[in-house]
C-alpha positions as CSV (number, residue, x, y, z in Angstrom):
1,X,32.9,-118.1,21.0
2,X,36.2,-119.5,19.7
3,X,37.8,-116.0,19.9
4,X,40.5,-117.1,23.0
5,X,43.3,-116.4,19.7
6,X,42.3,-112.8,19.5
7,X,43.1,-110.5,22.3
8,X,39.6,-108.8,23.5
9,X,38.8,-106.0,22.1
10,X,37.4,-103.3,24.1
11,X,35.1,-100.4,23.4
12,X,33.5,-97.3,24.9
13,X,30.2,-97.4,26.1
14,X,29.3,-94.9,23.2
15,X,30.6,-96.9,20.8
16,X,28.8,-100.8,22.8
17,X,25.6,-98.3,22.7
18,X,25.9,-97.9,18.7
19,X,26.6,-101.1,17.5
20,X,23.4,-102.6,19.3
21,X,21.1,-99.9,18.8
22,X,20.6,-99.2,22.8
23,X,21.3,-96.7,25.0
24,X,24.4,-95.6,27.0
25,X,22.2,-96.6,30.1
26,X,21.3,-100.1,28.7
27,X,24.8,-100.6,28.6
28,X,25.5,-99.4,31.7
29,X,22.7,-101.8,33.2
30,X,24.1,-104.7,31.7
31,X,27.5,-103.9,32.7
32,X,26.1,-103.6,36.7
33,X,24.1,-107.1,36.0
34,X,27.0,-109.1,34.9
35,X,25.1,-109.1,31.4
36,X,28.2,-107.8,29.7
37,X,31.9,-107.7,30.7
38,X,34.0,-104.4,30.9
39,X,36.7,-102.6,32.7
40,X,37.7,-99.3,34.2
41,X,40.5,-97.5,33.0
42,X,41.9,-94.0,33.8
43,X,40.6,-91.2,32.2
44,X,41.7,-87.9,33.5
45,X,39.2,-85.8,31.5
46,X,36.1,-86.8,33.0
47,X,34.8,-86.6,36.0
48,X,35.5,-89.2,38.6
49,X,38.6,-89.7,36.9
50,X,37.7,-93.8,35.4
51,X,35.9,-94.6,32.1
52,X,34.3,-97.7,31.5
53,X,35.6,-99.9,28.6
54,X,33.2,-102.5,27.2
55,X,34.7,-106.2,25.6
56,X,33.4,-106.4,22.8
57,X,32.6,-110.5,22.5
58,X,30.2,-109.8,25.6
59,X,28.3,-107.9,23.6
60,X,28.3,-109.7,20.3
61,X,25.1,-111.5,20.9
62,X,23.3,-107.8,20.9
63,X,25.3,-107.0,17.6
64,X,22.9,-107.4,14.6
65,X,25.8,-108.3,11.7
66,X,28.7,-110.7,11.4
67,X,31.4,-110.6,13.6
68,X,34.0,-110.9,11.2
69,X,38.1,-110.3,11.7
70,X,37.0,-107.5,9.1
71,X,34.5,-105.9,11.3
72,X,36.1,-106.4,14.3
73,X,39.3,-103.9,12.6
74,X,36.3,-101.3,11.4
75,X,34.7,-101.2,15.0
76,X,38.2,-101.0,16.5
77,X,39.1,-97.8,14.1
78,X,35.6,-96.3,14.6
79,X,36.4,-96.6,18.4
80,X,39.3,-94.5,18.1
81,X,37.3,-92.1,15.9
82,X,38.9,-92.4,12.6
83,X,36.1,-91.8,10.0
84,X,37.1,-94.0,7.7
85,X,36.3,-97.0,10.0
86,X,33.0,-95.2,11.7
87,X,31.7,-95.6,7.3
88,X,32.7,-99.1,7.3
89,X,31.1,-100.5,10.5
90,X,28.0,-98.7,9.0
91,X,28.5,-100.5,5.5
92,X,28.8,-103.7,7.4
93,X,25.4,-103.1,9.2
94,X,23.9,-101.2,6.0
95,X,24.1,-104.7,4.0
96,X,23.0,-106.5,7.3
97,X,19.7,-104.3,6.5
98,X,20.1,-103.1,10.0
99,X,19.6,-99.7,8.4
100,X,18.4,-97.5,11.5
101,X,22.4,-98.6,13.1
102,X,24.0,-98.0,9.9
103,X,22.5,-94.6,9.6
104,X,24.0,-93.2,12.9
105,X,27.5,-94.8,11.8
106,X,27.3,-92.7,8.7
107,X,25.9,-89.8,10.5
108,X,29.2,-90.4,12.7
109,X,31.4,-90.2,9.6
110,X,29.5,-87.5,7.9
111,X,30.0,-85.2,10.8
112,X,33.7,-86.1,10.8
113,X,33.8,-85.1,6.7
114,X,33.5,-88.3,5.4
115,X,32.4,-87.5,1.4
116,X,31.1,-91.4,1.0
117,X,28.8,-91.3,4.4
118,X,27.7,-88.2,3.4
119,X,26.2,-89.9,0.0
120,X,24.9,-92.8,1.7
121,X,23.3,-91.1,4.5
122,X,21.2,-88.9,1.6
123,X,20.4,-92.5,0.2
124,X,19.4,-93.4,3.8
125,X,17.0,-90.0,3.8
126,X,15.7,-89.6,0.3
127,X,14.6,-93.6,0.8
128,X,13.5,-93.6,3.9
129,X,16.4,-96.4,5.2
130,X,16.0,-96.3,9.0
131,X,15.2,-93.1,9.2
132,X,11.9,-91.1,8.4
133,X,12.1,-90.4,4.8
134,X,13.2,-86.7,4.4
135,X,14.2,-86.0,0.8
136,X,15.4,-82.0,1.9
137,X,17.7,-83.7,4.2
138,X,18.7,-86.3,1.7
139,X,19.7,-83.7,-0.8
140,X,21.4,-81.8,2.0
141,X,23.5,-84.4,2.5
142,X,24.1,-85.0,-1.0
143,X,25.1,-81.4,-1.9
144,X,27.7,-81.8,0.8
145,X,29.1,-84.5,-0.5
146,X,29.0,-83.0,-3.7
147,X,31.0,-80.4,-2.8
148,X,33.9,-82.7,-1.1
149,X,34.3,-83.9,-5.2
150,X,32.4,-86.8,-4.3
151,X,31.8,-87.6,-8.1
152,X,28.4,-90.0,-7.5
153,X,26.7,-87.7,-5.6
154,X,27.7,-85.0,-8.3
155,X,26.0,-87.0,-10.7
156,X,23.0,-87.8,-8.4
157,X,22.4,-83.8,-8.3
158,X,22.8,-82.9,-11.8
159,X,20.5,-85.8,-12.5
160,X,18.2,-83.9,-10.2
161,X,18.3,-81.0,-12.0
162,X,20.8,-79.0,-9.6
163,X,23.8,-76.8,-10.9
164,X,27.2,-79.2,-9.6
């Protein structure tokens, strides 16, 4: 791997589940098989008290774009659930063409407000990027961002015909 410089980086199951497009339980199955490497950590919140936390170079294989230093900051920031870094991991797998990942990033970050998600998730919609094309939904998306100021997806409307 040639990471041993960088401390490991570790990650909720959630967030393991996201970046290679499987679920919770997948993750869960290859932590039990040895497949992946995690820890527990204290987490008085849920049940049972402990929280699994994934290292993220044991899943890297299962990650379908680059592991860059750049990346590695996004995922760390989306982890934590800051918005802004939940829209860049998705750029990162939008330009991989691994659209049906990207879209749930940017569903992540348009849920959280995030004005530029919003516009690229109604690209995702209207072109039928790794979702099933929706054009309603697209618009939706783009109306909302529209209304956050976001001045591309102002013009996108009004080029539609709509009243920004």
């Amino acid at each position: 791997m040639g990471t041993s410089h960088h401390s490991p980086i570790f990650v909720s199951t959630q967030t393991a589940a996201q970046l290679t497009g499987k679920s919770v339980r997948t993750i869960h199955n290859w932590l039990e098989s040895g497949g992946i490497l995690g820890k527990e950590v204290k987490a008085a919140h849920i049940p049972g008290g402990l929280m699994r936390r994934i290292d993220l170079s044991s899943i890297g294989a299962n990650v379908q774009t680059e592991m860059t230093d750049g990346f590695l900051e996004c995922v760390r920031q989306a982890d934590a659930g800051d918005a802004d870094g939940m829209n860049n991991v998705a750029t990162y797998f939008y330009r991989s063409k691994e659209y049906r990942i990207a879209v749930g990033w940017f569903e992540a970050a348009a849920k959280k407000g995030h004005a530029d998600a919003m516009e690229l998730l109604s690209m995702c919609y209207v072109n039928g990027l790794g979702v099933e094309k929706n054009q309603v939904l697209g618009v939706q998306w783009l109306g909302k961002a529209a209304a956050l100021g976001h001045s591309v997806a102002k013009a996108k409307l009004q080029a539609l015909g709509f009243e920004v």
